[in-house]
Backbone atoms as SQL, in Angstrom:
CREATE TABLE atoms (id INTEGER PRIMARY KEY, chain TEXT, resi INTEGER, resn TEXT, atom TEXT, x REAL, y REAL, z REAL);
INSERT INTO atoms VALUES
  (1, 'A', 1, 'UNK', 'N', 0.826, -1.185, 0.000),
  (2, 'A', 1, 'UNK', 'CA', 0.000, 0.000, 0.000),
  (3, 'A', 1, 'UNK', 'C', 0.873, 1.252, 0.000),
  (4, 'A', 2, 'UNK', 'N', 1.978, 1.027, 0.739),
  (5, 'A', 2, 'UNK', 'CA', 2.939, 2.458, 1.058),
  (6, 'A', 2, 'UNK', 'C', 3.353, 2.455, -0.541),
  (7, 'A', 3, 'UNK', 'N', 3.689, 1.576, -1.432),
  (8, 'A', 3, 'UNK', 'CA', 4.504, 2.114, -2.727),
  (9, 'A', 3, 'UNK', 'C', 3.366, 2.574, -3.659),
  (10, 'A', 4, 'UNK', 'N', 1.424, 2.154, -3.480),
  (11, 'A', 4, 'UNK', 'CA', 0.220, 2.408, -4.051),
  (12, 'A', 4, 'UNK', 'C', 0.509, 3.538, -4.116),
  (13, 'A', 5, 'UNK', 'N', 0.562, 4.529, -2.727),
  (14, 'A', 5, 'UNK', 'CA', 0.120, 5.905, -2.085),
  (15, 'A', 5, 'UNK', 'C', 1.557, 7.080, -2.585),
  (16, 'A', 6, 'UNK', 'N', 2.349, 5.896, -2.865),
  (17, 'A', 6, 'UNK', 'CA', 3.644, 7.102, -3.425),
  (18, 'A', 6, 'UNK', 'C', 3.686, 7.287, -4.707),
  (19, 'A', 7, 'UNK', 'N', 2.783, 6.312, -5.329),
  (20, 'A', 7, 'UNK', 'CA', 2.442, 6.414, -7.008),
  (21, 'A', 7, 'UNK', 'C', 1.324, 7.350, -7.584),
  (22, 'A', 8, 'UNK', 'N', 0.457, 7.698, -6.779),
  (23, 'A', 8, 'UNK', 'CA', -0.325, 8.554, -6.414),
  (24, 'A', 8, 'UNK', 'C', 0.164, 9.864, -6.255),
  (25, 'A', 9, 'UNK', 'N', 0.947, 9.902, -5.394),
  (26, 'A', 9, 'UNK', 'CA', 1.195, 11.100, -4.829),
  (27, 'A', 9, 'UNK', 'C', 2.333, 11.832, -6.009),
  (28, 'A', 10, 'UNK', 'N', 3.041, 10.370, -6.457),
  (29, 'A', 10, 'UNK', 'CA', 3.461, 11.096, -7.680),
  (30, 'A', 10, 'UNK', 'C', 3.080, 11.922, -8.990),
  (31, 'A', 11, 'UNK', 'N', 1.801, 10.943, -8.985),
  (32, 'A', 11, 'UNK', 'CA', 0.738, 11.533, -10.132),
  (33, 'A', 11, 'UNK', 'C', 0.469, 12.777, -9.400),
  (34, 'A', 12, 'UNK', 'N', 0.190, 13.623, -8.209),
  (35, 'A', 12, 'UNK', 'CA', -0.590, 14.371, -8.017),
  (36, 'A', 12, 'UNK', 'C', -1.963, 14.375, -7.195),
  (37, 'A', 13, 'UNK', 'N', -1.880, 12.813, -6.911),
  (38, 'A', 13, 'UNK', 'CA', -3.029, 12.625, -6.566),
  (39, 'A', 13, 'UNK', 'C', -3.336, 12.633, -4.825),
  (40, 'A', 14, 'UNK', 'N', -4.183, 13.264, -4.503),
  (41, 'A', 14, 'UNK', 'CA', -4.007, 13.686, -2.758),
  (42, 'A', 14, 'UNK', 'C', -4.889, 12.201, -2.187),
  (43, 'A', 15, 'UNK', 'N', -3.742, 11.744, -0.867),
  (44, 'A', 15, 'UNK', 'CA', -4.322, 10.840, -0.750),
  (45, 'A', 15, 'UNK', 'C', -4.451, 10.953, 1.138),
  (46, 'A', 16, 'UNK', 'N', -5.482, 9.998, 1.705),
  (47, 'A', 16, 'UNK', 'CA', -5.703, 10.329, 3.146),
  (48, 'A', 16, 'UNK', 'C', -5.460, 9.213, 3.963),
  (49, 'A', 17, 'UNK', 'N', -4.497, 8.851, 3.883),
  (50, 'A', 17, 'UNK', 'CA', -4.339, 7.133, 4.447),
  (51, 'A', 17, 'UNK', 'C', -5.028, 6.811, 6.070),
  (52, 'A', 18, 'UNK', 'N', -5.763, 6.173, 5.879),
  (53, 'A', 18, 'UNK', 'CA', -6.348, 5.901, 7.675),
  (54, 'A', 18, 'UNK', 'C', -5.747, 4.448, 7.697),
  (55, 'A', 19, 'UNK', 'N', -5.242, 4.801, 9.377),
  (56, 'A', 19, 'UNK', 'CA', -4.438, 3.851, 10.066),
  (57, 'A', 19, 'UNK', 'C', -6.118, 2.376, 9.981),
  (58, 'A', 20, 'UNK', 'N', -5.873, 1.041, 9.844),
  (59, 'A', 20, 'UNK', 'CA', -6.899, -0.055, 10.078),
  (60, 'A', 20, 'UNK', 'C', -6.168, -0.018, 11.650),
  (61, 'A', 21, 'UNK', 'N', -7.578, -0.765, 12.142),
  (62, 'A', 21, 'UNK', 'CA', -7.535, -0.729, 13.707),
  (63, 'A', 21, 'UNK', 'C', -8.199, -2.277, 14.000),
  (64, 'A', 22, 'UNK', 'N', -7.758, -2.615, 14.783),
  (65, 'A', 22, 'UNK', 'CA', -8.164, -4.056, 14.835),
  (66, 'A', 22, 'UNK', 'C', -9.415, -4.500, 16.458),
  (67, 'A', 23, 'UNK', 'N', -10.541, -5.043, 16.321),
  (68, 'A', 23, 'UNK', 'CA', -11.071, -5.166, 16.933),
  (69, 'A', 23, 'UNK', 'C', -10.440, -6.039, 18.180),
  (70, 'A', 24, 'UNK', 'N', -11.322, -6.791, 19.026),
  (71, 'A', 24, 'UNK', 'CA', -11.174, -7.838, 20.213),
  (72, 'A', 24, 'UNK', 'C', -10.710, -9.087, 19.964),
  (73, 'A', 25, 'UNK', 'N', -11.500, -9.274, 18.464),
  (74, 'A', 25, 'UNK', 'CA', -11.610, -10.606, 18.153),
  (75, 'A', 25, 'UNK', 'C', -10.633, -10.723, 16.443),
  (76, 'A', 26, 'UNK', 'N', -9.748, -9.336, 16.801),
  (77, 'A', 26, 'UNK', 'CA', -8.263, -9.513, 16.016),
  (78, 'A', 26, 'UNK', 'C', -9.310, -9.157, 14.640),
  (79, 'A', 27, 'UNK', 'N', -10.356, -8.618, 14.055),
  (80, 'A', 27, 'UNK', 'CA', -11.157, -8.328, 12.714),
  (81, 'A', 27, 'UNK', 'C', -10.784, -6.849, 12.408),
  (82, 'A', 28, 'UNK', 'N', -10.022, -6.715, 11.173),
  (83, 'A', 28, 'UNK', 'CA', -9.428, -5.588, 10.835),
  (84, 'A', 28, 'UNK', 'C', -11.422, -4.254, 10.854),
  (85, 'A', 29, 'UNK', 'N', -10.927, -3.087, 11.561),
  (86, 'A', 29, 'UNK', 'CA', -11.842, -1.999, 11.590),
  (87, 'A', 29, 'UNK', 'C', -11.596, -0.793, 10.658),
  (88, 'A', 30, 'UNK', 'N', -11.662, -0.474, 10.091),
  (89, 'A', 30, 'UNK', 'CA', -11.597, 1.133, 9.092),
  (90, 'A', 30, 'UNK', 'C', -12.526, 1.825, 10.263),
  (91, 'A', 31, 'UNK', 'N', -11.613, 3.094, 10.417),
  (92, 'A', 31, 'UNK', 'CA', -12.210, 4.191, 10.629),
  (93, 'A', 31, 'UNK', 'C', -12.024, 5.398, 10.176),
  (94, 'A', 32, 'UNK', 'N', -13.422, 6.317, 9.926),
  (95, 'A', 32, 'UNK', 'CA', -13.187, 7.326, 9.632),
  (96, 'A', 32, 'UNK', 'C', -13.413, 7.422, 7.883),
  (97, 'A', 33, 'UNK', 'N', -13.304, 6.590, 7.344),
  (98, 'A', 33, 'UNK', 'CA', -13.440, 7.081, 6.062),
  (99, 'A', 33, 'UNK', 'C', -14.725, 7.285, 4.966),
  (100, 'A', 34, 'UNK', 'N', -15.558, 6.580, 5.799),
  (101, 'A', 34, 'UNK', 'CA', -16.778, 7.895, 5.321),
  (102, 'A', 34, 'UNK', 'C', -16.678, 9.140, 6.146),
  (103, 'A', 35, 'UNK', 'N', -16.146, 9.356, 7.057),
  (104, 'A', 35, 'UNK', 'CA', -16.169, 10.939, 7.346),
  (105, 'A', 35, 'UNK', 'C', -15.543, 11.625, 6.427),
  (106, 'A', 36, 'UNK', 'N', -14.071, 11.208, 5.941),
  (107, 'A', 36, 'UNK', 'CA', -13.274, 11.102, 5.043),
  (108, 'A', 36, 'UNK', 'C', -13.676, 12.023, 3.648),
  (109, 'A', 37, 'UNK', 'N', -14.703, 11.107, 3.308),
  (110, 'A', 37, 'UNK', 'CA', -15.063, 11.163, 2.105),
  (111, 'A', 37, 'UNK', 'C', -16.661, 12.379, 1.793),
  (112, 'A', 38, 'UNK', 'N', -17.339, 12.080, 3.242),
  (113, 'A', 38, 'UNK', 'CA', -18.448, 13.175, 3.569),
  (114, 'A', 38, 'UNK', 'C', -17.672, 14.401, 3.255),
  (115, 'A', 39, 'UNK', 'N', -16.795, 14.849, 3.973),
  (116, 'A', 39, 'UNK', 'CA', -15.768, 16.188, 4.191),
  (117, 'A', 39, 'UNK', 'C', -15.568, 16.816, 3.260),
  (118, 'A', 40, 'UNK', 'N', -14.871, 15.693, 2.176),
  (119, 'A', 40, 'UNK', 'CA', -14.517, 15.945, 0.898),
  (120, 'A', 40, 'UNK', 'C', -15.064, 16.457, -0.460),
  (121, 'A', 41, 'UNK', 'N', -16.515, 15.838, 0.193),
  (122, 'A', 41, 'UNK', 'CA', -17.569, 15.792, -0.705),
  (123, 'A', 41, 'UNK', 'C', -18.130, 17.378, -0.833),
  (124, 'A', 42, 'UNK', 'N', -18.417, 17.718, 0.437),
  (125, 'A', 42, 'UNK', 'CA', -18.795, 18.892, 0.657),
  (126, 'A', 42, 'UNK', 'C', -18.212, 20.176, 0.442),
  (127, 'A', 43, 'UNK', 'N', -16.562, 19.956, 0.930),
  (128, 'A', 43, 'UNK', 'CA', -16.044, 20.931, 1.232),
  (129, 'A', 43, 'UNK', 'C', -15.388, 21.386, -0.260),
  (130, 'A', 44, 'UNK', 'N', -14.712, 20.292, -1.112),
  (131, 'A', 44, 'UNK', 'CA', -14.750, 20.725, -1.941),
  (132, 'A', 44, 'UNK', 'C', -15.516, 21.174, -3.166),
  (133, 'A', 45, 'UNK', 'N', -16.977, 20.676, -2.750),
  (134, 'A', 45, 'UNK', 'CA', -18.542, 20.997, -3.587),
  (135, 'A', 45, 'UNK', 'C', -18.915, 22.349, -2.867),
  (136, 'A', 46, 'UNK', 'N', -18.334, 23.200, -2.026),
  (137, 'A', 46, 'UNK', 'CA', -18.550, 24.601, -1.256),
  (138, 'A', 46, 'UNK', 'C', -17.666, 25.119, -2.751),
  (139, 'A', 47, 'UNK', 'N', -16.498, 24.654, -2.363),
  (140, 'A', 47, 'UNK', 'CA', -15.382, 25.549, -3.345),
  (141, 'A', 47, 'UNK', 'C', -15.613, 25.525, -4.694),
  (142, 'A', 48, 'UNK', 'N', -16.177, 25.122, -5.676),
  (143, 'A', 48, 'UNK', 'CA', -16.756, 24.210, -6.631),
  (144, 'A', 48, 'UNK', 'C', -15.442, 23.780, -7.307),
  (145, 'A', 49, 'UNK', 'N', -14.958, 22.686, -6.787),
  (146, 'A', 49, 'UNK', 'CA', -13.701, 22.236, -7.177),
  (147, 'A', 49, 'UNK', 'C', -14.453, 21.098, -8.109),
  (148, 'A', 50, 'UNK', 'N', -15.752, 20.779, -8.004),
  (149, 'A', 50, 'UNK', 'CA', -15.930, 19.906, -9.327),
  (150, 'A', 50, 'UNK', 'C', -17.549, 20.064, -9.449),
  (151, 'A', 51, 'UNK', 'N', -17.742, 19.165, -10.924),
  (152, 'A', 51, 'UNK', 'CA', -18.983, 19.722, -11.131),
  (153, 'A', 51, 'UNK', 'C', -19.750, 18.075, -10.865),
  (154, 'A', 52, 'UNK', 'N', -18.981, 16.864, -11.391),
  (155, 'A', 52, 'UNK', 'CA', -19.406, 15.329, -10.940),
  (156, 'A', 52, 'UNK', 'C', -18.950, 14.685, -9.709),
  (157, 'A', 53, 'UNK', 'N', -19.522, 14.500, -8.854),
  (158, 'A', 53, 'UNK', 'CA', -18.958, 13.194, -8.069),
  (159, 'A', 53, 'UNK', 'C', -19.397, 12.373, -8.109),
  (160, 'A', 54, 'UNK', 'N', -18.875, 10.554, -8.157),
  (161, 'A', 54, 'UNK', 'CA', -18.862, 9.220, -7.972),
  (162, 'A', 54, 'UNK', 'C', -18.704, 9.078, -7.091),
  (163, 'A', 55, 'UNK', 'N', -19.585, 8.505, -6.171),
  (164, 'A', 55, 'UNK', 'CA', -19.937, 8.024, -5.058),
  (165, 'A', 55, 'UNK', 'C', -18.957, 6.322, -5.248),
  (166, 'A', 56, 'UNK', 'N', -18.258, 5.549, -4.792),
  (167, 'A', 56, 'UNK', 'CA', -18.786, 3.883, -4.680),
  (168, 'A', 56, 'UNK', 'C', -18.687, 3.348, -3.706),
  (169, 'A', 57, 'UNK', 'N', -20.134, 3.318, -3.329),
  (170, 'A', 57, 'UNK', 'CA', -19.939, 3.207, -2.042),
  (171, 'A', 57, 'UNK', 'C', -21.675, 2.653, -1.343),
  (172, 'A', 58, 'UNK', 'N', -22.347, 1.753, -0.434),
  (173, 'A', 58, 'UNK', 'CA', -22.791, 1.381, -0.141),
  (174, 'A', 58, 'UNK', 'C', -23.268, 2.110, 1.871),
  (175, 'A', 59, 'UNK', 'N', -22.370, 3.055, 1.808),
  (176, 'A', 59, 'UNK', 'CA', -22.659, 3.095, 3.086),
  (177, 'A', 59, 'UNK', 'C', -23.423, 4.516, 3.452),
  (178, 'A', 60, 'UNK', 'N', -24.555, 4.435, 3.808),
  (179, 'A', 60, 'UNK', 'CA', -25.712, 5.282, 4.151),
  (180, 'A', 60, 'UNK', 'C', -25.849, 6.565, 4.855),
  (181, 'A', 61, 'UNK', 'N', -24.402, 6.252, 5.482),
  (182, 'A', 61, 'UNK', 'CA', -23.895, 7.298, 6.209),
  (183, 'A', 61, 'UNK', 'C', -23.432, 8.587, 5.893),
  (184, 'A', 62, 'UNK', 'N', -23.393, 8.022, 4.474),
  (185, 'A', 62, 'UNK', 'CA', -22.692, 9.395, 3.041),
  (186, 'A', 62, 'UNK', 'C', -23.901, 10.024, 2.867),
  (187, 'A', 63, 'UNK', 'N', -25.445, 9.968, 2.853),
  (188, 'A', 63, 'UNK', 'CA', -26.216, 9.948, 2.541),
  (189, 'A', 63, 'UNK', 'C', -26.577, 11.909, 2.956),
  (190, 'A', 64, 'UNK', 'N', -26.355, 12.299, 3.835),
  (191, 'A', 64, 'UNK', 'CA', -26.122, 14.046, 4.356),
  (192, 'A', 64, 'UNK', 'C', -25.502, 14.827, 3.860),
  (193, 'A', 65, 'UNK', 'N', -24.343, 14.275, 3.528),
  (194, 'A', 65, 'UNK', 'CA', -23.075, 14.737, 2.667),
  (195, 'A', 65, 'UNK', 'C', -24.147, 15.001, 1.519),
  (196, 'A', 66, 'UNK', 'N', -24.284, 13.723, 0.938),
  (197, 'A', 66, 'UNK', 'CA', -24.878, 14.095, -0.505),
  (198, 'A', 66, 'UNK', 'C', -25.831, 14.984, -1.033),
  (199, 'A', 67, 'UNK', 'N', -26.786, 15.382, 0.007),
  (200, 'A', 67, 'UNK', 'CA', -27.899, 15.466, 0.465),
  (201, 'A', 67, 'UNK', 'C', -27.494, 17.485, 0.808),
  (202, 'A', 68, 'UNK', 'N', -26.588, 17.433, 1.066),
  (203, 'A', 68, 'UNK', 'CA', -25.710, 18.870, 1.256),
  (204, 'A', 68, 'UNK', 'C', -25.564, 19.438, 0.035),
  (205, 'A', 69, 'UNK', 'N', -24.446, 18.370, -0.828),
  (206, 'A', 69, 'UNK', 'CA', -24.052, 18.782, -1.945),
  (207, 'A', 69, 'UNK', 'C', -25.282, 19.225, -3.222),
  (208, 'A', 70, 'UNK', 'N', -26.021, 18.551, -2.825),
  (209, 'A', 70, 'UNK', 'CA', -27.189, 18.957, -4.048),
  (210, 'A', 70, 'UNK', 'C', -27.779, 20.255, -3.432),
  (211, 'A', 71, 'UNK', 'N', -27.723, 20.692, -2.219),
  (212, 'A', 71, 'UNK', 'CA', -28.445, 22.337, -1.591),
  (213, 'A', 71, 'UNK', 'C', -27.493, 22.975, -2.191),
  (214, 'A', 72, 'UNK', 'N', -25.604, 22.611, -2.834),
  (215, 'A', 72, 'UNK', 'CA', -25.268, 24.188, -3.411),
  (216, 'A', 72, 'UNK', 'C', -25.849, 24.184, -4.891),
  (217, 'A', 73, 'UNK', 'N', -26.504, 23.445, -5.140),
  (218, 'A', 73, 'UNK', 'CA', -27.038, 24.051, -6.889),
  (219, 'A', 73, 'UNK', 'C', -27.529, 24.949, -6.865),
  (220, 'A', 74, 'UNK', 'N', -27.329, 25.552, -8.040),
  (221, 'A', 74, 'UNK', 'CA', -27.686, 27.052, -7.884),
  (222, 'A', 74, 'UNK', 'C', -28.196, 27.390, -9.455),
  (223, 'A', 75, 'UNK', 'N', -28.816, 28.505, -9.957),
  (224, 'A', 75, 'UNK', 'CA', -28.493, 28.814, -11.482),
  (225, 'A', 75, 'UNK', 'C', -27.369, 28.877, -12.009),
  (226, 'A', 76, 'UNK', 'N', -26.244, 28.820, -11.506),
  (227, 'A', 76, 'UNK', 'CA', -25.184, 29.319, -12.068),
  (228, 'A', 76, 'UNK', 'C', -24.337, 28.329, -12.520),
  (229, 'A', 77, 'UNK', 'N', -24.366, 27.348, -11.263),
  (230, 'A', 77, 'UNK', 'CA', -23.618, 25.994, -10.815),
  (231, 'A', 77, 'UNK', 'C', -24.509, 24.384, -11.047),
  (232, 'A', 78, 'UNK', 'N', -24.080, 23.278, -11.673),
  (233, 'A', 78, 'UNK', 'CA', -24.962, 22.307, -11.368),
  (234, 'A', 78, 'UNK', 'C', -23.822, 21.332, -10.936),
  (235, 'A', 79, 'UNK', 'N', -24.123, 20.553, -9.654),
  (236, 'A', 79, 'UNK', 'CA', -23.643, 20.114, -9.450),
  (237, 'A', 79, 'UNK', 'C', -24.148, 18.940, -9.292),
  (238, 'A', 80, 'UNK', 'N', -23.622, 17.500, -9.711),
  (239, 'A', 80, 'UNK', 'CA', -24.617, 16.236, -9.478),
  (240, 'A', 80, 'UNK', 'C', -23.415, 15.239, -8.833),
  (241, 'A', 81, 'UNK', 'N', -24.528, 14.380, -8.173),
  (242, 'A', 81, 'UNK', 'CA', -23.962, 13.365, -7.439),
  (243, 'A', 81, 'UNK', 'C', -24.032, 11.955, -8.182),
  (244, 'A', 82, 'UNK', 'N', -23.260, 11.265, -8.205),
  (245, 'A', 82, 'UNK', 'CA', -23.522, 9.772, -8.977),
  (246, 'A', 82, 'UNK', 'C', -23.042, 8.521, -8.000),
  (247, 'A', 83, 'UNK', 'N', -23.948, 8.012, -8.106),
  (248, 'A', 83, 'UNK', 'CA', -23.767, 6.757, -7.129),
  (249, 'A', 83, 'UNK', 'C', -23.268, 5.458, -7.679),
  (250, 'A', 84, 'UNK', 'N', -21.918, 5.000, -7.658),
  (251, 'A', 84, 'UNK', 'CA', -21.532, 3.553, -8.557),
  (252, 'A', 84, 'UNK', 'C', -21.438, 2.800, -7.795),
  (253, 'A', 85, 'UNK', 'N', -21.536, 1.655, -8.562),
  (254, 'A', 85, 'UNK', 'CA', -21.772, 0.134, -7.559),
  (255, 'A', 85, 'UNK', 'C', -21.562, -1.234, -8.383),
  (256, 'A', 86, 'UNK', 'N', -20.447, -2.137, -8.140),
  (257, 'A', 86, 'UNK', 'CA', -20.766, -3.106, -8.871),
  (258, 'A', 86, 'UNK', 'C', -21.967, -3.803, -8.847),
  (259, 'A', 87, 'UNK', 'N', -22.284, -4.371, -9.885),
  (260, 'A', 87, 'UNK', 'CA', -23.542, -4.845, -10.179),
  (261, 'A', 87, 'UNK', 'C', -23.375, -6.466, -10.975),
  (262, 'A', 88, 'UNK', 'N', -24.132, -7.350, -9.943),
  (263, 'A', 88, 'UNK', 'CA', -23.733, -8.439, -10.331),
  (264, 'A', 88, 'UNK', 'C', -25.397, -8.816, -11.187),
  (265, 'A', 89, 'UNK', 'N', -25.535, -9.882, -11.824),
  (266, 'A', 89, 'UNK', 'CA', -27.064, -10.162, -12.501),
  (267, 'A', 89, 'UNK', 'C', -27.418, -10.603, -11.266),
  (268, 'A', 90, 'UNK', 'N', -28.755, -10.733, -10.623),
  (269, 'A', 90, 'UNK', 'CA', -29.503, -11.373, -9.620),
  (270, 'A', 90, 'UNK', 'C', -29.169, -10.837, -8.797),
  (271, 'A', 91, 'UNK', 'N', -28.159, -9.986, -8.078),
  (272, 'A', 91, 'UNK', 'CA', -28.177, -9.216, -7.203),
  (273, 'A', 91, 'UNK', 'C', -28.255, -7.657, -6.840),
  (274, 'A', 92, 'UNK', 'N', -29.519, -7.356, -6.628),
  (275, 'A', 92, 'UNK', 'CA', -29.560, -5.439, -6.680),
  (276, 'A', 92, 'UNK', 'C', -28.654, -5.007, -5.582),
  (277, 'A', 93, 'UNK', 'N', -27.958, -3.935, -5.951),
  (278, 'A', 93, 'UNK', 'CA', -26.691, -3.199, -5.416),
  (279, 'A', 93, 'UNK', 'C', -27.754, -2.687, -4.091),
  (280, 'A', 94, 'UNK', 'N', -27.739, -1.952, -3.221),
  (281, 'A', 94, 'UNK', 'CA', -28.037, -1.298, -2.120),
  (282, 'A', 94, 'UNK', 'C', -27.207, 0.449, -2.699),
  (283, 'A', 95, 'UNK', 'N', -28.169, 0.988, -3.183),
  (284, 'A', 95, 'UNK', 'CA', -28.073, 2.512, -4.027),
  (285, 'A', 95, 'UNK', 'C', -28.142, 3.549, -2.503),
  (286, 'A', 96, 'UNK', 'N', -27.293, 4.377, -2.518),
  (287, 'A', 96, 'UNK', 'CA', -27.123, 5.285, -1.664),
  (288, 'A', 96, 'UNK', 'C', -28.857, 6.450, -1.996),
  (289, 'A', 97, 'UNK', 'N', -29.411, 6.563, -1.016),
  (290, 'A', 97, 'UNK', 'CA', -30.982, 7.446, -1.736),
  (291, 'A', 97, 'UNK', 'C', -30.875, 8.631, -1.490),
  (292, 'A', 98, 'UNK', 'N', -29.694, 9.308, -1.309),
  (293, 'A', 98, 'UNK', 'CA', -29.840, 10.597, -1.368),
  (294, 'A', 98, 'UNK', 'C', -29.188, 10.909, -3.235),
  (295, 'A', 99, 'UNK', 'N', -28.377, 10.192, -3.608),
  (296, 'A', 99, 'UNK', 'CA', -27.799, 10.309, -5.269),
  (297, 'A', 99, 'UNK', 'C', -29.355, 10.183, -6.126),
  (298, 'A', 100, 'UNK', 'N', -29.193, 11.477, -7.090),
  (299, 'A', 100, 'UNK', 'CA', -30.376, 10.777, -8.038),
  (300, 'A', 100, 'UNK', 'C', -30.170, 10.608, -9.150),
  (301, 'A', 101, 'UNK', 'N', -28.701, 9.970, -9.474),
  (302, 'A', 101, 'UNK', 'CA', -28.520, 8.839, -10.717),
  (303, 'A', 101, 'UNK', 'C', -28.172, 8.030, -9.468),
  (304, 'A', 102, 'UNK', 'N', -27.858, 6.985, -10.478),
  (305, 'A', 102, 'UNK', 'CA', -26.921, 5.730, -10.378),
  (306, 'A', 102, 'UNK', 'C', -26.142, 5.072, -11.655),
  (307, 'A', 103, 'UNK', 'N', -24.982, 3.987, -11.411),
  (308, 'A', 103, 'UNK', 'CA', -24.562, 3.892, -12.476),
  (309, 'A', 103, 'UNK', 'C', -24.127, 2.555, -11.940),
  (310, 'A', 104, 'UNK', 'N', -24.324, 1.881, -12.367),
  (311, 'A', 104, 'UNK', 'CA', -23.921, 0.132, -12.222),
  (312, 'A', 104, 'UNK', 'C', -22.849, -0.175, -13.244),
  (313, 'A', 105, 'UNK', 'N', -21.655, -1.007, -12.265),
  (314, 'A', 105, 'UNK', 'CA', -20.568, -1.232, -12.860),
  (315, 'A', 105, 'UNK', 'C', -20.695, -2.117, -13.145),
  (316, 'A', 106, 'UNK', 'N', -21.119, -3.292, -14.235),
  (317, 'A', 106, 'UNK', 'CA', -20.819, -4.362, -14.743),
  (318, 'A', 106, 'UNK', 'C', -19.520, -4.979, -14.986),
  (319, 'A', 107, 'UNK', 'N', -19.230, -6.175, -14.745),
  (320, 'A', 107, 'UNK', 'CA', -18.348, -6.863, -15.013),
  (321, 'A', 107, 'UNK', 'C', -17.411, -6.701, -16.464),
  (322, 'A', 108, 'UNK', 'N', -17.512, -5.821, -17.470),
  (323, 'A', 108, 'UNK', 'CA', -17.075, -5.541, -18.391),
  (324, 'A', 108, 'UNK', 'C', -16.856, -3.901, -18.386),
  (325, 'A', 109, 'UNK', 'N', -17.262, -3.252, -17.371),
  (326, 'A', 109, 'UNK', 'CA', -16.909, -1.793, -17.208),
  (327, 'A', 109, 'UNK', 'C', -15.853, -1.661, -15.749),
  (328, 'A', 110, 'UNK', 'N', -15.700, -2.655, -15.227),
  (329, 'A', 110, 'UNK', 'CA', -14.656, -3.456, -13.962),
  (330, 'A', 110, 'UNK', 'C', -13.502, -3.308, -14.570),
  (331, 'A', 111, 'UNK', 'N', -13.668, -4.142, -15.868),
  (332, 'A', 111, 'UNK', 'CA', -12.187, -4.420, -16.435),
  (333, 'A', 111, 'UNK', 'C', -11.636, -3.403, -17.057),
  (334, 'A', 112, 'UNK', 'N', -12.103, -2.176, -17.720),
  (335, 'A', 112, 'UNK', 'CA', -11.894, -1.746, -18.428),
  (336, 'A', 112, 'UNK', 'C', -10.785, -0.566, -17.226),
  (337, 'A', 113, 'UNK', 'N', -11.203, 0.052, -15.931),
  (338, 'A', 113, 'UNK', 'CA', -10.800, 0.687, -14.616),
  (339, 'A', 113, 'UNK', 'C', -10.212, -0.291, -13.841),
  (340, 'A', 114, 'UNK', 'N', -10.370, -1.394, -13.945),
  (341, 'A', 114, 'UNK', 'CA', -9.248, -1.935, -13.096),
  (342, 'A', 114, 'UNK', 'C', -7.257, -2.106, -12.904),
  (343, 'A', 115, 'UNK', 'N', -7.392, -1.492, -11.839),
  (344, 'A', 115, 'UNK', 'CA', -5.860, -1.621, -11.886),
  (345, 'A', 115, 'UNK', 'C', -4.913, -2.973, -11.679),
  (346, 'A', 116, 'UNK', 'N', -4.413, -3.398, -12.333),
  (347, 'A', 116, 'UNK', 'CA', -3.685, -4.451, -12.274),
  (348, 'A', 116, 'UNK', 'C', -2.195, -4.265, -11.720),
  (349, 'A', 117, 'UNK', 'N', -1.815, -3.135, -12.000),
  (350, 'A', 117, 'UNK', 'CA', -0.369, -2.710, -12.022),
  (351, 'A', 117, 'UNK', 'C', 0.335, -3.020, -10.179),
  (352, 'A', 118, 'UNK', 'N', 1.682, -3.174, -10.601),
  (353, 'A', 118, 'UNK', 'CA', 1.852, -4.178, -9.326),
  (354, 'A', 118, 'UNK', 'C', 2.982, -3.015, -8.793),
  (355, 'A', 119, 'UNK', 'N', 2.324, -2.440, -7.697),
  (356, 'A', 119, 'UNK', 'CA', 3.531, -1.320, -7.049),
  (357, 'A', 119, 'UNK', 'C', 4.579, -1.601, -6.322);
């Protein structure tokens, strides 16, 4: 992951590494990174540092954030939220309901963004 985040950072790309934390029963925990990503969402949708965001993400908790970001539209500004999700046949994704697209990643739009490259 440390040589991922320096390939990144080489590109330019700002990255927020959160420490994993391990429960009782030794089960790796993430924290923080939907706050992470709420923050991001917003703060740079205040600044209008973009006009799309891609959500991928399943967790409900983003759902305020998003829900924020659509109150700065304005006449001037449109700003939309997009919600991605792999999408398997027979199984419906769990769609974040504050996004009002969505965009389902099929198994042939996987491959096409997937990184293979070995850091």
């Amino acid at each position: 992951m440390d040589r991922r985040l320096q390939a990144y950072a080489a590109a330019g790309v700002q990255t927020y590494p959160i420490q994993v934390r391990y429960d009782g029963k030794g089960r790796a925990r993430e924290k923080g990174v939907d706050v992470r990503i709420a923050i991001d969402l917003t703060r740079l949708g205040q600044k209008g540092l973009y006009d799309v965001a891609i959500v991928v993400s399943e967790d409900s908790d983003l759902n305020p954030a998003i829900s924020d970001v659509y109150g700065l539209r304005d006449g001037e500004r449109w700003i939309a939220i997009e919600n991605a999700l792999p999408h398997a046949p027979g199984m419906p994704p769990k769609w974040l309901s504050a996004a009002h697209r969505v965009r389902p990643i099929d198994a042939a739009m996987f491959a096409k963004v997937r990184d293979d490259k070995k850091y």
